[in-house]
Every structure is written in structure tokens, then in C-alpha cells.
C-alpha positions in Angstrom: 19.3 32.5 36.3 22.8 31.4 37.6 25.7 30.6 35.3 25.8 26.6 36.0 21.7 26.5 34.3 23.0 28.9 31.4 25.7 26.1 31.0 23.0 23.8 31.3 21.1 25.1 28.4 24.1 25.8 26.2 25.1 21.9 26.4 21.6 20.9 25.4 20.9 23.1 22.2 24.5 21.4 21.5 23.4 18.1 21.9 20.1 18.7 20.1 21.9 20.1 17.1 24.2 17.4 17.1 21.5 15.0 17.1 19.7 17.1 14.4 22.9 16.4 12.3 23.3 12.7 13.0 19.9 12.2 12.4 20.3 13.7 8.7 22.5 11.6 7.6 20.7 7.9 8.3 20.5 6.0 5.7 17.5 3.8 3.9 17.3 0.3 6.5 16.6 -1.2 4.1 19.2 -1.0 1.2 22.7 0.3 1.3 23.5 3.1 -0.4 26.5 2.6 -3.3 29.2 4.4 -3.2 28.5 6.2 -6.4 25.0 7.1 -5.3 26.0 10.4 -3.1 23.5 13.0 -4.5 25.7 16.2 -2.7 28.1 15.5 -5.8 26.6 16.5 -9.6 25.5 13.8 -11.9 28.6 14.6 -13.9 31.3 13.8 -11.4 29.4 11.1 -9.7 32.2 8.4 -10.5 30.9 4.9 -12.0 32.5 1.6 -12.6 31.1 0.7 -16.4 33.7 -1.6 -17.2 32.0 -4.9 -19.0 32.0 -8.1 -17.0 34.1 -11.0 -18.1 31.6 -13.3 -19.5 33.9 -16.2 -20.7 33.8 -18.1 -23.7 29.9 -17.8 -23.4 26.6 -15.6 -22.2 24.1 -18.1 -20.9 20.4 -16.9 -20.2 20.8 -17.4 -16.6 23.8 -15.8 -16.3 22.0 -12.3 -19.0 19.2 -12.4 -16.2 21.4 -12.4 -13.4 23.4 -9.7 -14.9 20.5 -7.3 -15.6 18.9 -7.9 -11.4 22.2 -6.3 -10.6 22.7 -3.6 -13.9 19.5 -2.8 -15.1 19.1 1.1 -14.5 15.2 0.4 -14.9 15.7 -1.5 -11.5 17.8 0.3 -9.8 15.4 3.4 -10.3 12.7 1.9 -9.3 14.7 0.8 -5.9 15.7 4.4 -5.3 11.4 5.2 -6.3 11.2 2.6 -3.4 13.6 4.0 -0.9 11.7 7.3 -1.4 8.7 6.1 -0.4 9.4 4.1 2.8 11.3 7.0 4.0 7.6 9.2 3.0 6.1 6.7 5.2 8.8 7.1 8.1 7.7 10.6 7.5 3.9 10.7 7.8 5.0 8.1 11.1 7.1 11.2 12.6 4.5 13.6 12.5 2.5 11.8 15.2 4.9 11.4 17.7 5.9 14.3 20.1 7.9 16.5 18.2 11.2 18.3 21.0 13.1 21.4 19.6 15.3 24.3 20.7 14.2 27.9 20.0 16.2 30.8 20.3 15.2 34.7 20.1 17.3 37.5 19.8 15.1 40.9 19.9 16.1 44.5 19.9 12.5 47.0 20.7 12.8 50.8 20.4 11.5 51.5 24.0 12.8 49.2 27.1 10.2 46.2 28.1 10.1 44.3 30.7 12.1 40.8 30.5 9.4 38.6 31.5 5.4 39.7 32.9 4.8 40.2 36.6 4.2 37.2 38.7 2.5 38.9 41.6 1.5 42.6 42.0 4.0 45.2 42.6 7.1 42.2 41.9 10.1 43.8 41.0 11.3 43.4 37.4 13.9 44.4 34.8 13.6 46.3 31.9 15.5 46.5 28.7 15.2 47.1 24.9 17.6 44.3 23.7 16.5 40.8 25.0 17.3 37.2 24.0 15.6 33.9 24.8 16.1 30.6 24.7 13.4 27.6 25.0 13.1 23.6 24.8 9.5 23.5 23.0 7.8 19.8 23.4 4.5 19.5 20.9 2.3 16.4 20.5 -0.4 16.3 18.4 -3.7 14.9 20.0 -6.8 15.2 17.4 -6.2 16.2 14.1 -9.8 14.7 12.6 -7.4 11.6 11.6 -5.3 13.4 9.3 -2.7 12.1 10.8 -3.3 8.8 11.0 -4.7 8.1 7.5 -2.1 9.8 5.8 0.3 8.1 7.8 -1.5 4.5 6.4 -1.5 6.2 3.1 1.9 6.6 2.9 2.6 2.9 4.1 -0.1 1.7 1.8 2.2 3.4 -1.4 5.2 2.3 0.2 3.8 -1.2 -0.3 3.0 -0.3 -3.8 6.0 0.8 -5.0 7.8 -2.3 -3.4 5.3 -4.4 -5.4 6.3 -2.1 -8.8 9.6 -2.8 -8.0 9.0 -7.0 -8.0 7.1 -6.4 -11.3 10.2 -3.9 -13.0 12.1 -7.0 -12.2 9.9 -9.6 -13.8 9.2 -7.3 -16.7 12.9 -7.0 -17.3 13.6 -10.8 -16.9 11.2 -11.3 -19.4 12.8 -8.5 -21.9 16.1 -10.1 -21.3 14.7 -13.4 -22.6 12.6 -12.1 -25.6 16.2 -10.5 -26.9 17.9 -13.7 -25.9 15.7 -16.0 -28.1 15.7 -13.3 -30.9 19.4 -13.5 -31.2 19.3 -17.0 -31.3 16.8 -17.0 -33.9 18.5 -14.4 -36.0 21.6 -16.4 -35.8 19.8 -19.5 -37.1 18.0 -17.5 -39.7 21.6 -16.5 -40.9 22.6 -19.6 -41.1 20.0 -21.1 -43.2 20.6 -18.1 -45.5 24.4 -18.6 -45.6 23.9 -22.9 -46.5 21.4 -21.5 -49.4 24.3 -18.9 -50.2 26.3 -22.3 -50.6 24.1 -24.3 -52.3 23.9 -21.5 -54.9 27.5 -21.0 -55.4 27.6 -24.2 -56.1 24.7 -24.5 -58.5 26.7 -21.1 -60.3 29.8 -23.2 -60.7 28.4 -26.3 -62.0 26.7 -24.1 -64.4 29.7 -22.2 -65.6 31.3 -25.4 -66.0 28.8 -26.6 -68.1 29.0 -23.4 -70.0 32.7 -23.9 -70.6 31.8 -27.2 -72.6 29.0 -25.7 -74.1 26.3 -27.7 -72.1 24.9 -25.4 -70.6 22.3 -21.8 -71.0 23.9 -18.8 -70.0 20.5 -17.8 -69.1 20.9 -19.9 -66.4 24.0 -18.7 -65.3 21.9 -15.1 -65.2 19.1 -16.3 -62.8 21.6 -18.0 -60.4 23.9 -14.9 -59.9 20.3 -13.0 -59.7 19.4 -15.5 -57.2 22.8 -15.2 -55.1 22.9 -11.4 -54.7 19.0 -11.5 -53.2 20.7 -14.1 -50.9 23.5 -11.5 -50.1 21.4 -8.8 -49.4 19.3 -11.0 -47.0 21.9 -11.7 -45.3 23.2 -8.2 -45.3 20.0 -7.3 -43.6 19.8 -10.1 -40.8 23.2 -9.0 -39.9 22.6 -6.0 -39.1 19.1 -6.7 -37.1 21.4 -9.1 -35.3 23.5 -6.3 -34.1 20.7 -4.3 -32.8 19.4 -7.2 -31.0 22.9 -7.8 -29.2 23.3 -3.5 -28.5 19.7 -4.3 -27.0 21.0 -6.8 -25.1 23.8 -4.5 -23.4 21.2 -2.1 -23.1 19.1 -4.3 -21.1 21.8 -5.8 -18.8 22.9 -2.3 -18.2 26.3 -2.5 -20.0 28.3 0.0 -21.5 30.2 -1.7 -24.1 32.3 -1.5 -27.1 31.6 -5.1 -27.5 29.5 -5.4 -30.9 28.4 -9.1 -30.2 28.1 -10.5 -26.7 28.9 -14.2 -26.3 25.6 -15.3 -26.3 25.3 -19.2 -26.1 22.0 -21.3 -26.2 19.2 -23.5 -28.1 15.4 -22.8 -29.7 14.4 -25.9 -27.8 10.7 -27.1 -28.3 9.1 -29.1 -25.6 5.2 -29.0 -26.4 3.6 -27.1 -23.0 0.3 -29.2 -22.1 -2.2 -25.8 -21.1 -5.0 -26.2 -19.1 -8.4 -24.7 -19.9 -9.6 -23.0 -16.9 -7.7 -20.1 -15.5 -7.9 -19.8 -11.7 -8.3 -15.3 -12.4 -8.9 -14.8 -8.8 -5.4 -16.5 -7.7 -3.8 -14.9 -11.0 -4.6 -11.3 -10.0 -3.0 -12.0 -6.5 0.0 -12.9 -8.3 0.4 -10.0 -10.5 2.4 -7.6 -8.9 1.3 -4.7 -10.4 -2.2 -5.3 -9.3 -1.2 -5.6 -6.3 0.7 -1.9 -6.4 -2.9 -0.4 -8.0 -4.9 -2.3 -5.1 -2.6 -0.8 -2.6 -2.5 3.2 -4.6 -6.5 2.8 -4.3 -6.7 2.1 -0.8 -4.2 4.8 -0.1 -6.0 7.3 -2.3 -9.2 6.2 0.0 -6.8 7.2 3.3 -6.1 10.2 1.6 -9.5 11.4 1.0 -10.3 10.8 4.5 -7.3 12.6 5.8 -8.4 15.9 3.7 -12.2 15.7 4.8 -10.4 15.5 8.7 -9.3 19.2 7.8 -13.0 20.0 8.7 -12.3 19.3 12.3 -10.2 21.4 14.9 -6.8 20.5 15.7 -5.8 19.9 19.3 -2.4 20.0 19.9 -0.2 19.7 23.7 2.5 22.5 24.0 5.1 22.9 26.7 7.8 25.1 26.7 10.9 25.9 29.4 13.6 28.2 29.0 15.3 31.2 30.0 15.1 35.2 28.9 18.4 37.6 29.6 18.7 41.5 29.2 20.8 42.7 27.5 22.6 46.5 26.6 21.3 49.3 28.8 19.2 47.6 31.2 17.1 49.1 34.5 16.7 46.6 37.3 14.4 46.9 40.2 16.1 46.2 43.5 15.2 42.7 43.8 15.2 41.8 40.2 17.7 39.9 38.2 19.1 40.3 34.3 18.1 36.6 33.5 15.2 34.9 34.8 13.4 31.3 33.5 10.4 30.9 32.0 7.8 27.8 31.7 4.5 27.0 30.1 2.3 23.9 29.5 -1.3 23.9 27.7 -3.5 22.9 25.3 -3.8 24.6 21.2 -6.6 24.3 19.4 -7.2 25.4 15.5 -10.3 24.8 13.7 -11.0 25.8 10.2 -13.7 28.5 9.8 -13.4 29.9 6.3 -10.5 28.9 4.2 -11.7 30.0 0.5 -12.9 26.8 -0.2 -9.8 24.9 -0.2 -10.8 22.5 2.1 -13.4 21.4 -0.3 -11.2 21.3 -3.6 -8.3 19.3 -1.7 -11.4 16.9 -0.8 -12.9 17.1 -4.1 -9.7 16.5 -6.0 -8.9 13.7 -3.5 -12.3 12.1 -4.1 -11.5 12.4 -8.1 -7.9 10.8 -7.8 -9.8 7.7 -5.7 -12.4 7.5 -9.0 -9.4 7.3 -11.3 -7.7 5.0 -9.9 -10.7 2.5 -9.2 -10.7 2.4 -12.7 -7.0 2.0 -13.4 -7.7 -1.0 -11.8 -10.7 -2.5 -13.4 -8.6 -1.5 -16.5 -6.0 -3.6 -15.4 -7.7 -6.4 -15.0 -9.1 -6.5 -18.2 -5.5 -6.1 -19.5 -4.5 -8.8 -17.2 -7.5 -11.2 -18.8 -6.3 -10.1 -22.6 -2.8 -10.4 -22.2 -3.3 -14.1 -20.3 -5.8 -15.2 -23.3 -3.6 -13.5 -26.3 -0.3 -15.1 -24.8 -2.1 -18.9 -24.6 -3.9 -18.6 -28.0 -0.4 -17.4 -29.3 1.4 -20.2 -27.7 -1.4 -23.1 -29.7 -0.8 -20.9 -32.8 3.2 -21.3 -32.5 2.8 -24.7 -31.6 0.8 -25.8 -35.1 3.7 -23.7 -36.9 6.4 -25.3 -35.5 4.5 -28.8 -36.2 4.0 -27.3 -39.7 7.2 -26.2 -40.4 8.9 -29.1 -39.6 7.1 -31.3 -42.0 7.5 -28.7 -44.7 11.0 -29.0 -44.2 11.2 -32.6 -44.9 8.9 -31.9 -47.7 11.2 -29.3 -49.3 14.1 -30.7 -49.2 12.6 -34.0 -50.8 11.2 -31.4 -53.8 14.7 -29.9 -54.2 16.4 -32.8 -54.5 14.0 -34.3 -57.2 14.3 -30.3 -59.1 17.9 -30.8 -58.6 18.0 -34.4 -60.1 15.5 -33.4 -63.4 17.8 -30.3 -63.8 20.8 -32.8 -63.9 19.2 -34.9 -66.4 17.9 -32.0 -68.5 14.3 -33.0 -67.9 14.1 -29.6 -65.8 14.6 -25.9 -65.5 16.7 -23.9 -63.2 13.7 -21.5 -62.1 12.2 -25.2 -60.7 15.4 -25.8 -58.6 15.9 -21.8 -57.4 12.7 -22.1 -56.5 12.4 -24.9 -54.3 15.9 -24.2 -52.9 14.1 -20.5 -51.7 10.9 -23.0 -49.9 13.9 -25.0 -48.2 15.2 -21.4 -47.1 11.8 -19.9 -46.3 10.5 -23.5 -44.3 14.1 -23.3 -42.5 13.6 -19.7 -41.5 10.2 -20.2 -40.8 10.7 -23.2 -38.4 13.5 -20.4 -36.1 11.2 -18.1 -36.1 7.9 -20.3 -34.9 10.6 -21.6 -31.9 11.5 -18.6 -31.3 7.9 -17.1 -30.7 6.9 -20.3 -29.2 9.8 -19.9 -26.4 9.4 -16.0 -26.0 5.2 -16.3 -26.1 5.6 -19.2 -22.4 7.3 -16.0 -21.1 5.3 -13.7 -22.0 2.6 -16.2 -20.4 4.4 -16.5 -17.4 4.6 -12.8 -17.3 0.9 -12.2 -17.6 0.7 -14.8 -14.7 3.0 -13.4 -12.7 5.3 -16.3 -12.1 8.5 -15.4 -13.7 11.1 -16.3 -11.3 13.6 -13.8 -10.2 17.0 -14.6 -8.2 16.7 -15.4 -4.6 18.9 -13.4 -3.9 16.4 -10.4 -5.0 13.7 -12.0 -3.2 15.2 -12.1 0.2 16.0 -8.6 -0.1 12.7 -7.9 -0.9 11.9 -9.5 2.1 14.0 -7.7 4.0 13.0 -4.3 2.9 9.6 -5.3 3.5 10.5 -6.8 7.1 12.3 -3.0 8.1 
């Protein structure tokens, strides 16, 4: 072979490895990479920007949700989960197409062979015992029992699924968000029906004392209000600090990492009665759900996958072509005639089929046929979780709505009994157990009435959950769409 053609061959295993390289380093189409997510560099050093956002004078839901779509490391590993499995699919896709490589042998034999076989009889050749090769090698796979093929749909099929867990990691962490939100804002309320009580009593304690101090009135008295004021401290002791761990929940769930103790958290327990209606269209419910969805989609992969390991029963056919060149090297004997380099070429078919393989044929089947029964009923497990979490959330969401209803007539109720205590006590016609005690139903109907809105508020969501209609950000939808769309 001349010089120019070694040249030749030397610029294309160049350009090959080059491409080999380039091709390494493509990235996701569908999401960019951060710059902090290089995975060459150790999870110690990777560098990360956790300073707190500026929230202002106030934290609005809207604004909690928004933050957590961006921060929320739940999401953002599910993304990467996501990533993973398009580029499995991109996989499974490659394996079908014709697959172009560069070889290269380097051989040293302990007797001299000849470089390549005889073409015609008595054609001159050269001999030596160090040779080296080098071939382009073009394969293409062209029956593989639909192996191929069905893991390639299988892999597509959990790509699918795991962009539909991704849509329902975001919905279930829009939902966590708001469940902490209206928990602060009921603890805060709860606080602060504890902290007028704390008043009321203080004031009751000094009106007592005064009455002491012109020896009108029962130290006894005096003993059951301070009684009553330090239960009232250590409620409020305890709220408070349940009111922490609901905000360090909060910057848990927006993916914060803060020194801040309370975020800025501004909003209402409103009340607007929800008018539910009493069929349930189940078949248009489960098609919302995203997690169905992602189990329908594993089943139907895991039904690709047992047919792809039940394909292993038939042969493989695969094309093969190969050109390159062979040189002597060292010591070599040439013929007159012959040459130290010559080219080589070769086209044909491959064929493989399975014989005996120890039975491993049959267990991969088997254990693919097993996975497929597991997660059929995954799925008819989730939709009876599906049913019992839509029921439970609308029979909760009546139940809250009688409490609040309740609650808000006790109020009136006990505030109306305290001030008649509070008047007999004052005219000596009553005792101060009567007006402690309705000033702790006042407190109790109060705290009662927070917590019934709060459930009430958090128990929609939870409905919508079930339902699959909690509303993300556009934003994330579009790039769902365009994830989906590469």
C-alpha cells in the first residue's frame, strides 16, 4: 500500500476519534446542564450558590411555590432521573442503526506468517512475525427476534414515565408547600388567640390583687388565675416552637439553606364554602393523575421487555464489512513481487443463534414475565389508592366545612357566656372557676375555628392532588413540553 493511502487511513482514525470525543460530551436536548452540575468534579467541591433569596417585606404562597419549582432538590432529582432516561432511550435507539468504528492490531507470533492469505495459487507473499493492522469495521444489525426494537420502545415507554413522575414530584411538592403554608398561618392564629387569653388573664390577676389590697377579694382566687396563666404560658411555649418547625420545613421544602428562623410568610385562612359534585368522572380522573400515567407506561414497557428477552430464542443476523490495511513489520521475507503492506476487504453476513445457554434465556424471560405481574398490580393498587384518597379528601372537606360552621357559632356563643361569668363574678353572684372556664371555651372555640380553616384549605389541595389538577408554573409546563417535543 503506498504512502498517500497510509495517510489516508491515519487522517480517518483521527477524525473518528475526534468525533468519538465530541460526541461524549453532548449534552441532554432537553435541559441545560447548571453550571454546578459537572459530575468529573467530587460532590464536595462541586461549588453551589445557597445564598437565601430576598423575599421582601413578605413570602406569598405564590411566590413559596414558585420558589420550590426552581429549589426543590426533590425536583431537580427527579429532572436529572429524567435526563437519565431519555438519554437510555437515545441508547436502545443507537443500537439499531449501523454502528462505524476503527480497529487497530498490533501482533508479534513466534514463527514468521504470512501478512495476508494467498489470492491465487502460487501468488507471491511476505512473511513476518511482527504485523500490524488497521480496519474501518461497518455492522448493522438485521434480525435480532425484536430485541431490538422492543427494548428500544421500552426504553421510550420509561422515558415517558419518568417525565410523567417528574410532573407529579412537582404537584406533590406544590401541594407540600401549601399544607406548611396554611399550618403556619394557622399556628400563628392559634398563638394569637392564646396570647389575647394570656391578656385577658393578666388582667383578671390584677383586678384581683387589687381587690385583695382592699380586702375584697379571695386569695384563692388569685391562686387559680396565676394557675391558669402559667398553663397559658406553657401553651404558648409549645406553639412557638411547632411554629418554628413548620417555618425550618418551609426552607426545607423551597430548597433553602437558611439561618433565617422565620420566613416572611404573609396570607389569610380564607373560607369560601366549595359546592362538590356527587359523581366522579374516575375514568377522566385517572388520565389526569400523573403517576398513573408513569405506572401505565412502566407496564407497557415491562410488556416490551418481556418480549425483547423471549426474542433471545431466535438467531441474530447481523451485516459486517470491513476494509483496511496490514504492514510487516521487523525482520521480514518478501517474495519477489510482494509488498510489506498490502489492503484488505471483506463484506458478509453473521449469524448467532442460541443453542444451550444454561437456562438463562428462560430465567431473564421468566423474571421479565414476573416484573410485568408486579407491576399490573402496582397499578390496580393505584387505583384503588387513587379512589380512597379522592373519597377520604371530599368526605374530609364536608367534615371541615360543619366545623368551621360550628365553630363559628360557638364563638359567638362563648364569648356571650364569658361576658355574663365575667359580669356575675363582678357582682359577686359568681366564682372565678366559672369565668376561667369559659375564658378557656373562648380559647378552645378560637383555636378550634384556625384549625377547621386550616384543614378545610389544606384538605381542597389535597383534593386537587388526588385529582390531578394542581396547577404548576407555565413556565414548568412549557419545559415539559419541550423535553417531551426533543
Amino acid at each position: 500500500m503506498s504512502s498517500s493511502i497510509q495517510h489516508v487511513f491515519a487522517l480517518i482514525l483521527l477524525a473518528l476519534l475526534l468525533t468519538g470525543c465530541a460526541g461524549a460530551r453532548e449534552n441532554f436536548p432537553g435541559y441545560e446542564l447548571p453550571e454546578t452540575a459537572d459530575f468529573a468534579v467530587p460532590e464536595p467541591t462541586r461549588s453551589q450558590d445557597n445564598t437565601p433569596p430576598d423575599f421582601g417585606e413578605a413570602l406569598a404562597l405564590d411566590e413559596a411555590i414558585d420558589l420550590a419549582l426552581q429549589h426543590n432538590p426533590g425536583i431537580k432529582t427527579q429532572k436529572y432521573r429524567t435526563e437519565s432516561a431519555r438519554a437510555g432511550w437515545r441508547e436502545a435507539r443507537g443500537k439499531r442503526l449501523p454502528n462505524l468504528s476503527a480497529e487497530g492490531t498490533a501482533r508479534h507470533n513466534l514463527d514468521d506468517q504470512r501478512l495476508v492469505g494467498a489470492r491465487a495459487p502460487g501468488e507471491p507473499g511476505t512473511w513476518s512475525d511482527d504485523q500490524f493492522g488497521a480496519d474501518l469495521v461497518l455492522e448493522l444489525p438485521l434480525f435480532t427476534g425484536g430485541r431490538l426494537v422492543n427494548r428500544a420502545s421500552a426504553a421510550r415507554l420509561l422515558s415517558e414515565a419518568s417525565l410523567n413522575r417528574l410532573g407529579r414530584t412537582r404537584k406533590e411538592t406544590v401541594f407540600n408547600v401549601t399544607s406548611t403554608f396554611y399550618a403556619i398561618l394557622e399556628q400563628r392564629q392559634v398563638i394569637d388567640s392564646l396570647r389575647f387569653s394570656r391578656k385577658a388573664v393578666t388582667r383578671q390577676k390584677k383586678k384581683i390583687q387589687d381587690m385583695i389590697d382592699v380586702q375584697k377579694g379571695v386569695k384563692v382566687d388569685l391562686l387559680r388565675v396565676r394557675v391558669r396563666l402559667a398553663d397559658i404560658e406553657q401553651q404558648i411555649i409549645t406553639e412557638e416552637n411547632r411554629l418554628d418547625a413548620l417555618h425550618r420545613l418551609l426552607a426545607k421544602q423551597l430548597g433553602l439553606e437558611t439561618e433565617q428562623k422565620r420566613l416572611p410568610v404573609k396570607g389569610e385562612l380564607r373560607f369560601e364554602e366549595a359546592g362538590l359534585s356527587s359523581k366522579v368522572p374516575w375514568q377522566t380522573l385517572y388520565a389526569q393523575r400523573q403517576d398513573y400515567q408513569a405506572l401505565q407506561n412502566e407496564v407497557a414497557a415491562a410488556e416490551k421487555e418481556l418480549a425483547a428477552a423471549r426474542g433471545e430464542y431466535w438467531p441474530q443476523v447481523n451485516l459486517r464489512g470491513a476494509y483496511g490495511g496490514r504492514w510487516a513489520a521487523g525482520d521480514s521475507v518478501e517474495q519477489p513481487g510482494a509488498s510489506d503492506s498490502e489492503d484488505v476487504g471483506s463484506i458478509g453476513l453473521q449469524m448467532e443463534m442460541p443453542l444451550f445457554t444454561g437456562g438463562e434465556i428462560s430465567a431473564r424471560s421468566a423474571r421479565a414475565q414476573a416484573n410485568l405481574y408486579a407491576l399490573g398490580e402496582s397499578l390496580r393498587e393505584l387505583k384503588l389508592q387513587i379512589r380512597l384518597e379522592v373519597q377520604n379528601a371530599r368526605d374530609a372537606i364536608n367534615a371541615d366545612t360543619k366545623r368551621v360552621q360550628t365553630t363559628r357559632a360557638a364563638i359567638e356563643e362563648a364569648r356571650e357566656a364569658l361576658d355574663i361569668e365575667q359580669l356575675k363574678y363582678d357582682l359577686g353572684k359568681g366564682t372565678i372557676v366559672d369565668v376561667l372556664d369559659a375564658q378557656d371555651a373562648l380559647l378552645r372555640a378560637e383555636t378550634n375555628l384556625a384549625r377547621a380553616k386550616a384543614a378545610y384549605n389544606t384538605d381542597l389541595a389535597r383534593l386537587e392532588l388526588a385529582k390531578g389538577n394542581i396547577e404548576v408554573r407555565r413556565m414548568e409546563e412549557a419545559e415539559e413540553k419541550e423535553v417531551e417535543e426533543s
